[in-house]
HTML snippet that shows the backbone in 3Dmol.js (N, CA, C, O; Angstrom):
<script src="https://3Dmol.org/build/3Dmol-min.js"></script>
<div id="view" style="width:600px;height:400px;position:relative"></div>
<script>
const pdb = `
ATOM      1  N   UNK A   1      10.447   3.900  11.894  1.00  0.00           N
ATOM      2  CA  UNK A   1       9.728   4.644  10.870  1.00  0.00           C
ATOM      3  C   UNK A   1       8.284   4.159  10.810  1.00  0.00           C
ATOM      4  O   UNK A   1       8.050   2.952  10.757  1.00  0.00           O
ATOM      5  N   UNK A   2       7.341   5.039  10.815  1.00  0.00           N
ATOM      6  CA  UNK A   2       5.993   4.878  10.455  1.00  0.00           C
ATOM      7  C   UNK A   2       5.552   3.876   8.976  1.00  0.00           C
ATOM      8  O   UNK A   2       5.967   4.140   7.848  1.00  0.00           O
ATOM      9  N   UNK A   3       4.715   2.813   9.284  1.00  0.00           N
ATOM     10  CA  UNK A   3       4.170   1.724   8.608  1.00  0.00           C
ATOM     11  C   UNK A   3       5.211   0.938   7.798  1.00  0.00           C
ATOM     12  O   UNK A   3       5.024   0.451   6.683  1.00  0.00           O
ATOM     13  N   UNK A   4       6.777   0.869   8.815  1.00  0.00           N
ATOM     14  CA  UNK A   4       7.742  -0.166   7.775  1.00  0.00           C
ATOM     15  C   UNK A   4       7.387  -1.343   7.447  1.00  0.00           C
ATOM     16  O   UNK A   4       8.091  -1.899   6.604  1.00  0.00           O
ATOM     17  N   UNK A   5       5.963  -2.234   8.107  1.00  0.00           N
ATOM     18  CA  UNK A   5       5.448  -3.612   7.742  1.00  0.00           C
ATOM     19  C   UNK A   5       5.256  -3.285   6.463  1.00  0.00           C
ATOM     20  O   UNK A   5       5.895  -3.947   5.645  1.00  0.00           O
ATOM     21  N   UNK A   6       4.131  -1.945   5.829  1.00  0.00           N
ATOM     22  CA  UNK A   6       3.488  -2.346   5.324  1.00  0.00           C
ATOM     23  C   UNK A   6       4.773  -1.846   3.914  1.00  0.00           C
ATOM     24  O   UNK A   6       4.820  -2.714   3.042  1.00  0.00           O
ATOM     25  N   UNK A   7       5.521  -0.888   3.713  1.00  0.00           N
ATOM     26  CA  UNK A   7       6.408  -0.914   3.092  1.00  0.00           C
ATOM     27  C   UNK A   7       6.872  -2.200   2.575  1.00  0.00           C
ATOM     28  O   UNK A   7       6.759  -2.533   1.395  1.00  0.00           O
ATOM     29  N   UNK A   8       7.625  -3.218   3.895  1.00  0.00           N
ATOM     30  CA  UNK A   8       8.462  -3.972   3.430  1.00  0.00           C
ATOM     31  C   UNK A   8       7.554  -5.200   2.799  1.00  0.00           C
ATOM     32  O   UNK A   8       8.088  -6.070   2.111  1.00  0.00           O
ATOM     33  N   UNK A   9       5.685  -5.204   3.181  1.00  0.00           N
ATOM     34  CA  UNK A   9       5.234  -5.639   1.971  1.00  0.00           C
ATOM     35  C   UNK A   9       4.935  -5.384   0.871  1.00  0.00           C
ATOM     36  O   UNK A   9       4.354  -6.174   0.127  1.00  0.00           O
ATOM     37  N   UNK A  10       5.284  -4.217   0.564  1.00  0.00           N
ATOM     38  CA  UNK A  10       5.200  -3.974  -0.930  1.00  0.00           C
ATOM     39  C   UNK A  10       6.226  -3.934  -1.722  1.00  0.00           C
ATOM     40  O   UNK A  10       6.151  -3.711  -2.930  1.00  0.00           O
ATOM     41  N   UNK A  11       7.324  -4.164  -1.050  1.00  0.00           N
ATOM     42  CA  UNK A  11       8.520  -4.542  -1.317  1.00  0.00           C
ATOM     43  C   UNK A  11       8.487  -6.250  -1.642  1.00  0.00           C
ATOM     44  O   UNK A  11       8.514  -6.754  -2.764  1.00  0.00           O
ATOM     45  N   UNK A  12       8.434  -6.824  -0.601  1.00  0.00           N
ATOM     46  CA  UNK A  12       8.014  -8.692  -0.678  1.00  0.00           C
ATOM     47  C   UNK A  12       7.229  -8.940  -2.055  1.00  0.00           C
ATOM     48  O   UNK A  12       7.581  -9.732  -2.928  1.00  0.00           O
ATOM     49  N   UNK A  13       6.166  -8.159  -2.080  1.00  0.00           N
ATOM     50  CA  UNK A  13       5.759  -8.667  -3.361  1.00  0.00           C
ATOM     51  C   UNK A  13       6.029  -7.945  -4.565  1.00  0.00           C
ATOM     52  O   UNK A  13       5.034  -7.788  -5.272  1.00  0.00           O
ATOM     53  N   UNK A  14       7.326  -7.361  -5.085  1.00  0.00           N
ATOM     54  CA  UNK A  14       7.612  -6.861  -6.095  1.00  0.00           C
ATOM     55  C   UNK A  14       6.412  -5.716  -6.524  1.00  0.00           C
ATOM     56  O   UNK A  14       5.614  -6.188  -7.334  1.00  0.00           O
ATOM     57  N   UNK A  15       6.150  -4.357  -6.146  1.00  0.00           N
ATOM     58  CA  UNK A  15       4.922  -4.011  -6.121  1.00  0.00           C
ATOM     59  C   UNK A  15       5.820  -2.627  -6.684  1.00  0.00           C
ATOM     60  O   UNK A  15       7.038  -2.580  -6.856  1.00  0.00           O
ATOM     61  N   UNK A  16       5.016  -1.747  -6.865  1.00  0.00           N
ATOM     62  CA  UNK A  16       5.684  -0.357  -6.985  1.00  0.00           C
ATOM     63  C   UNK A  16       4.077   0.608  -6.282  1.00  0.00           C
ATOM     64  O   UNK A  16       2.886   0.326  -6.413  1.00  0.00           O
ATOM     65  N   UNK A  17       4.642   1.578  -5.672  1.00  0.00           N
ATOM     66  CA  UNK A  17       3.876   2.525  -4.306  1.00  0.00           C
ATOM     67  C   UNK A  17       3.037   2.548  -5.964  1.00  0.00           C
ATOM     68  O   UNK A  17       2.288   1.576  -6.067  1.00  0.00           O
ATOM     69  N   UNK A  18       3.039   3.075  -6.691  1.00  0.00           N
ATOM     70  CA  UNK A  18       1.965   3.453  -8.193  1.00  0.00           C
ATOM     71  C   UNK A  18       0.732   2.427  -8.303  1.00  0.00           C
ATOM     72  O   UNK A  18      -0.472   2.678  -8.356  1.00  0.00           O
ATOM     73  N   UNK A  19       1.349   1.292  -8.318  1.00  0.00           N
ATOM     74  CA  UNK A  19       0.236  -0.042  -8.329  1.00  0.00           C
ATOM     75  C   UNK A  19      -0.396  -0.032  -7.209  1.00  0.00           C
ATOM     76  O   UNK A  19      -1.605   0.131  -7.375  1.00  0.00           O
ATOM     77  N   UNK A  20      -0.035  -0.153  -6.000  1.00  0.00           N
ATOM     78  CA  UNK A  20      -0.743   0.291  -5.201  1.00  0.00           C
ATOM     79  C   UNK A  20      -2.227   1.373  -4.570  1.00  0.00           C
ATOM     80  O   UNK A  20      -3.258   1.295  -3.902  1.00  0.00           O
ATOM     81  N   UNK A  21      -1.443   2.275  -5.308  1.00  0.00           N
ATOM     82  CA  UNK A  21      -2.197   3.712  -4.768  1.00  0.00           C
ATOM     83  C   UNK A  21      -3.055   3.073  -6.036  1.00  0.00           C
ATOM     84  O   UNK A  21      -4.024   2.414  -5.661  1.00  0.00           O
ATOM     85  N   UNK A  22      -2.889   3.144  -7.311  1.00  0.00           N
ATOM     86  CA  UNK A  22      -4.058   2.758  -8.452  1.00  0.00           C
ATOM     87  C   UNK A  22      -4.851   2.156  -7.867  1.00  0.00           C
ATOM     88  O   UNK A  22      -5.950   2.702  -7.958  1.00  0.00           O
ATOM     89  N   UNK A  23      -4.866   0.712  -6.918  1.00  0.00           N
ATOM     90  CA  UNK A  23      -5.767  -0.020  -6.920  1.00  0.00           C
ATOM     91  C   UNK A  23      -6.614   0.136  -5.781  1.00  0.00           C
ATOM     92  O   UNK A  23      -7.527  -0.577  -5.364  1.00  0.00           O
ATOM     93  N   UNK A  24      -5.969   1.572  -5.218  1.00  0.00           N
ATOM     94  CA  UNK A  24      -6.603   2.169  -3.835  1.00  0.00           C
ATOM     95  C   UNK A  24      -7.658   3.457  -4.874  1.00  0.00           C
ATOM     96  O   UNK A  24      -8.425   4.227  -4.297  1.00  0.00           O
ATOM     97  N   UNK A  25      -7.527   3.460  -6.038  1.00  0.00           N
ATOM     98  CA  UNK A  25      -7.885   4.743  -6.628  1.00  0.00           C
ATOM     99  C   UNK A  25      -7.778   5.985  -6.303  1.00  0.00           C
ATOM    100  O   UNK A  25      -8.639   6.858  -6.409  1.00  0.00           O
ATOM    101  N   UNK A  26      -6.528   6.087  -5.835  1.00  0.00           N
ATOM    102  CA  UNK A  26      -5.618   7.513  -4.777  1.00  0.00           C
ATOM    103  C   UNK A  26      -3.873   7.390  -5.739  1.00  0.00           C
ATOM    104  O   UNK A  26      -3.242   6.550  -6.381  1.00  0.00           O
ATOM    105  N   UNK A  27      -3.736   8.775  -5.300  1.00  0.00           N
ATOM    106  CA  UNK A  27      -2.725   9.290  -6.418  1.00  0.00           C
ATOM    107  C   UNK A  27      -1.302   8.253  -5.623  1.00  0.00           C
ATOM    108  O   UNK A  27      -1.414   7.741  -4.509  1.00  0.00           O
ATOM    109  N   UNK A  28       0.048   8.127  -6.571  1.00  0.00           N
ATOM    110  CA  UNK A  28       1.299   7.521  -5.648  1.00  0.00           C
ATOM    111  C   UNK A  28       1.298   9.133  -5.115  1.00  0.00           C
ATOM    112  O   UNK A  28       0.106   9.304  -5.367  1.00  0.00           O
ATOM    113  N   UNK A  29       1.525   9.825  -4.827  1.00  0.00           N
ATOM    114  CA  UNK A  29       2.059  10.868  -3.783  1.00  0.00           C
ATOM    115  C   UNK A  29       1.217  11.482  -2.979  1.00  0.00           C
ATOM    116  O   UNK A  29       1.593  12.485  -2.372  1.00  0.00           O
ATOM    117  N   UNK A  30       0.128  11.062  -2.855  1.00  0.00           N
ATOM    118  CA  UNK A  30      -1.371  10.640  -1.932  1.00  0.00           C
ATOM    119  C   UNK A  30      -0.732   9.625  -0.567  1.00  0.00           C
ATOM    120  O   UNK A  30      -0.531   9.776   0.638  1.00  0.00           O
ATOM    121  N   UNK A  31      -0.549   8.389  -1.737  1.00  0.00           N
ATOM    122  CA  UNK A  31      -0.069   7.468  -0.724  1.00  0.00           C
ATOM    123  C   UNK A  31       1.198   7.345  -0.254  1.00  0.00           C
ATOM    124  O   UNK A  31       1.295   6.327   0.432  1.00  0.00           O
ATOM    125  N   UNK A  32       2.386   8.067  -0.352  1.00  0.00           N
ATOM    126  CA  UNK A  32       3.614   8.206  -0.094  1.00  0.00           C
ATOM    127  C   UNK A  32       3.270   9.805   1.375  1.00  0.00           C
ATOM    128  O   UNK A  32       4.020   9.871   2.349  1.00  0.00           O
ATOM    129  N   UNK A  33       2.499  10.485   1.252  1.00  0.00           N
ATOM    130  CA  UNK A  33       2.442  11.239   2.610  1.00  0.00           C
ATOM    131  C   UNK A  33       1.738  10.196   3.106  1.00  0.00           C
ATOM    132  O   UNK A  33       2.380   9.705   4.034  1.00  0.00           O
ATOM    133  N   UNK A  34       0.698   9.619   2.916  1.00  0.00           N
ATOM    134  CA  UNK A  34      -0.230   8.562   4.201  1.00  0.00           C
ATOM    135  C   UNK A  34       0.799   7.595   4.758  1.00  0.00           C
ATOM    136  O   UNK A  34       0.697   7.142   5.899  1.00  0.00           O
ATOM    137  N   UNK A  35       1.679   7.321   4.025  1.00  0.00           N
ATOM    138  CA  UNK A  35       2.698   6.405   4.821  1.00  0.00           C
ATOM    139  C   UNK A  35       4.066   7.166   5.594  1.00  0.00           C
ATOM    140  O   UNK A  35       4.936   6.427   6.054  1.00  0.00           O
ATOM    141  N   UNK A  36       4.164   8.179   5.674  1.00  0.00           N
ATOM    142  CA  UNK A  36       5.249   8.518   6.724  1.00  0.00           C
ATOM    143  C   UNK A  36       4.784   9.200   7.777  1.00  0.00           C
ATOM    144  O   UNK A  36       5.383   9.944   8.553  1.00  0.00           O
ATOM    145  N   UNK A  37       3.168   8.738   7.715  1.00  0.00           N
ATOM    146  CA  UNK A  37       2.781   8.903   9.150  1.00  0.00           C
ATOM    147  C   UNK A  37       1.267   7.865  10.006  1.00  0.00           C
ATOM    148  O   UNK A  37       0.104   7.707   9.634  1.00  0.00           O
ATOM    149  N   UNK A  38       1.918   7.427  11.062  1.00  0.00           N
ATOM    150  CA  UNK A  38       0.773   6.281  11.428  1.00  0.00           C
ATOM    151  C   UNK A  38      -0.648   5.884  10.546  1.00  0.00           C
ATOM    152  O   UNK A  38      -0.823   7.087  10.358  1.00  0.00           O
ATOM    153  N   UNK A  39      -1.472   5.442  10.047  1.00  0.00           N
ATOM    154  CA  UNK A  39      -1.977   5.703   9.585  1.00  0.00           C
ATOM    155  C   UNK A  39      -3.527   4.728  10.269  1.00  0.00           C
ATOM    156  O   UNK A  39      -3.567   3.617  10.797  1.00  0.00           O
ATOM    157  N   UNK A  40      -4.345   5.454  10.046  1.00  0.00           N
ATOM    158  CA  UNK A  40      -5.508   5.177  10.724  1.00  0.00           C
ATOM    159  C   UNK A  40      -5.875   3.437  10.289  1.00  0.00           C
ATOM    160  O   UNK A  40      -5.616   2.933   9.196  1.00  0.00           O
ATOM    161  N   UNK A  41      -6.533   2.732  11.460  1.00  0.00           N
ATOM    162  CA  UNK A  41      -6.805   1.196  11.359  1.00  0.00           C
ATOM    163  C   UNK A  41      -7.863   1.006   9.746  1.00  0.00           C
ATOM    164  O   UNK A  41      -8.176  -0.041   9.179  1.00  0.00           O
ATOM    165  N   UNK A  42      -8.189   2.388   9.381  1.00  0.00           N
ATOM    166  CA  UNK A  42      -9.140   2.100   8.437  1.00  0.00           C
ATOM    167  C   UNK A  42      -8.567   2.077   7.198  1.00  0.00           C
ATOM    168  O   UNK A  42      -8.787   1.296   6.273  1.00  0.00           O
ATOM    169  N   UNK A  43      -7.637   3.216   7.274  1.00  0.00           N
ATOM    170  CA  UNK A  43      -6.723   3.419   5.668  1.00  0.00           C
ATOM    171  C   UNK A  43      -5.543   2.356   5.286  1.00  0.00           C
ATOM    172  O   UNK A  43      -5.074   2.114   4.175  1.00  0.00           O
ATOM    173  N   UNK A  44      -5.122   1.648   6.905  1.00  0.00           N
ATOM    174  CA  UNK A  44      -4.476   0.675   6.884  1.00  0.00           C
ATOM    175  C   UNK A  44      -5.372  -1.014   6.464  1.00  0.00           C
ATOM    176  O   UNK A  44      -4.733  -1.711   5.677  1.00  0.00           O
ATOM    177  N   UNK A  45      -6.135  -1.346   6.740  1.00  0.00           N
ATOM    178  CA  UNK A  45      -7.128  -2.285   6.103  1.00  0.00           C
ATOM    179  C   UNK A  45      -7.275  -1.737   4.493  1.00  0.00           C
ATOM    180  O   UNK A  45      -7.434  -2.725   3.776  1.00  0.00           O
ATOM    181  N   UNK A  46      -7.273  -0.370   3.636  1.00  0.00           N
ATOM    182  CA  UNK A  46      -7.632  -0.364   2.551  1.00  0.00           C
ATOM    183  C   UNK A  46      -6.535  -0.699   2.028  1.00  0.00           C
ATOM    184  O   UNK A  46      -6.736  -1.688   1.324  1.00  0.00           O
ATOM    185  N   UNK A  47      -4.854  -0.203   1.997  1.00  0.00           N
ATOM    186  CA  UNK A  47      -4.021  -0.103   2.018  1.00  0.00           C
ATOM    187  C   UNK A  47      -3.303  -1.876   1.633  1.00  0.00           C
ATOM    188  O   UNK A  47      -2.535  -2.231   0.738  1.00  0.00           O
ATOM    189  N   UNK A  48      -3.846  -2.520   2.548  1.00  0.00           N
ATOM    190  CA  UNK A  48      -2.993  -3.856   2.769  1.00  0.00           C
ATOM    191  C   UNK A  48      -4.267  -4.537   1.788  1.00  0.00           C
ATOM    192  O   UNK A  48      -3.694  -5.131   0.874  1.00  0.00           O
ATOM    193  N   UNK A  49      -5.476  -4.647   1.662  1.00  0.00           N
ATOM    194  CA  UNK A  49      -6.507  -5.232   0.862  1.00  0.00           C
ATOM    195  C   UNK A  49      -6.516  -4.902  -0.406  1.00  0.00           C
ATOM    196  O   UNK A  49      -7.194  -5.661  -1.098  1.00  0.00           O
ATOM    197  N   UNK A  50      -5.858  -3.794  -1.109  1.00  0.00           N
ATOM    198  CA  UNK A  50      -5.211  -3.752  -2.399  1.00  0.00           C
ATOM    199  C   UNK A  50      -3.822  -4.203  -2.664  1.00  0.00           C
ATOM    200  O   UNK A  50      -3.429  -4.213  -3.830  1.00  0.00           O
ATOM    201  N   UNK A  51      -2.871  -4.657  -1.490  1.00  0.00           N
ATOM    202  CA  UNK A  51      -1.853  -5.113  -2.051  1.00  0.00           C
ATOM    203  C   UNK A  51      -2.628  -6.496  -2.052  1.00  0.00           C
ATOM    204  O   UNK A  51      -1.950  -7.227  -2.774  1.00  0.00           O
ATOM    205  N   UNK A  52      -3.381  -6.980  -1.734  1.00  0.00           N
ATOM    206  CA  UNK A  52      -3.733  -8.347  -1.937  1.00  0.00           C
ATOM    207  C   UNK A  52      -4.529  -8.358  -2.518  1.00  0.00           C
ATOM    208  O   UNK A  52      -5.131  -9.432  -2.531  1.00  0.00           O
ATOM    209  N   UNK A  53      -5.055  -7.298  -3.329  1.00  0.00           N
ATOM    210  CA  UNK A  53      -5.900  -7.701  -4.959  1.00  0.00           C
ATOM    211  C   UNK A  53      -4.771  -7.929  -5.525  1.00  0.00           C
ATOM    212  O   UNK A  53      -4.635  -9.023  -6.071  1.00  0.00           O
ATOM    213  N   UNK A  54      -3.478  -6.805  -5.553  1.00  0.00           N
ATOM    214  CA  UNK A  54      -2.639  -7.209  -6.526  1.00  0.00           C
ATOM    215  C   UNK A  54      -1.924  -7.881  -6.367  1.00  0.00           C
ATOM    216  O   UNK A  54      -1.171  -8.044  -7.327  1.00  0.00           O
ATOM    217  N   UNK A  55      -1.629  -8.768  -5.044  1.00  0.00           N
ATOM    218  CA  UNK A  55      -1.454 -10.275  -5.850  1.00  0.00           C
ATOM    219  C   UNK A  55      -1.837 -11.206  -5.910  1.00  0.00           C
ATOM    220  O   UNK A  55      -1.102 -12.041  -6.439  1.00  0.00           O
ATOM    221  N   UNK A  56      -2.863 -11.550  -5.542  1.00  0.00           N
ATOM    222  CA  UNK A  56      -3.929 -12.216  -6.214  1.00  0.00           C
ATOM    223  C   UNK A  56      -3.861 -12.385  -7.604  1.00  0.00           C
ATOM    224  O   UNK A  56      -4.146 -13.511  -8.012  1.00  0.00           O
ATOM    225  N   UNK A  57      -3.597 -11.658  -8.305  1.00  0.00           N
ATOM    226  CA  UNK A  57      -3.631 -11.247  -9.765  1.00  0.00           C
ATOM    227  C   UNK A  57      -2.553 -11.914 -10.204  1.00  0.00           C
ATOM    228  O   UNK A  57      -2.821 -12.686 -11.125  1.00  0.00           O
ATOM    229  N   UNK A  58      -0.803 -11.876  -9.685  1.00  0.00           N
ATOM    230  CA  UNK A  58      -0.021 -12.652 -10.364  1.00  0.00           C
ATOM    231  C   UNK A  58      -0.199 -13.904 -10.016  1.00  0.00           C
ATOM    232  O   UNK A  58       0.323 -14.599 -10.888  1.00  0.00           O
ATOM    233  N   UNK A  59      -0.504 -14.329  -9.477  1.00  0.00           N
ATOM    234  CA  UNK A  59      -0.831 -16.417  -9.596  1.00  0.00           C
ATOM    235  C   UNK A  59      -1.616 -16.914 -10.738  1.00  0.00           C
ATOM    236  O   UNK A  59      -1.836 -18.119 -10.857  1.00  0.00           O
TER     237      UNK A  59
END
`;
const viewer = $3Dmol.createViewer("view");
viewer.addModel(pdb, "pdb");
viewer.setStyle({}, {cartoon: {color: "spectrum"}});
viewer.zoomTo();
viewer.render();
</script>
């Protein structure tokens, strides 16, 4: 399946696709089509750099 890393990190860090897409400032069902298909080296760097604002935040 297309981007299961980045899934099963947002899974690892207790995250929900909503928190995510918020901190991408893109809708959750924005980011639920961008992930069931490859997704460009650029949207993938934005993608993984907001799951690591948000957790950053719980420590």
């Amino acid at each position: 399946m297309a981007n299961e890393d980045i899934k099963k990190l947002i899974k690892k860090h207790r995250l929900f696709r909503y928190e995510v897409a918020d901190a991408m400032g893109i809708s959750e069902g924005y980011l639920s089509t961008l992930l069931r298909k490859p997704l460009s080296e650029d949207m993938r760097t934005k993608v993984i750099e907001a799951i690591n604002r948000l957790t950053e935040q719980e420590d």
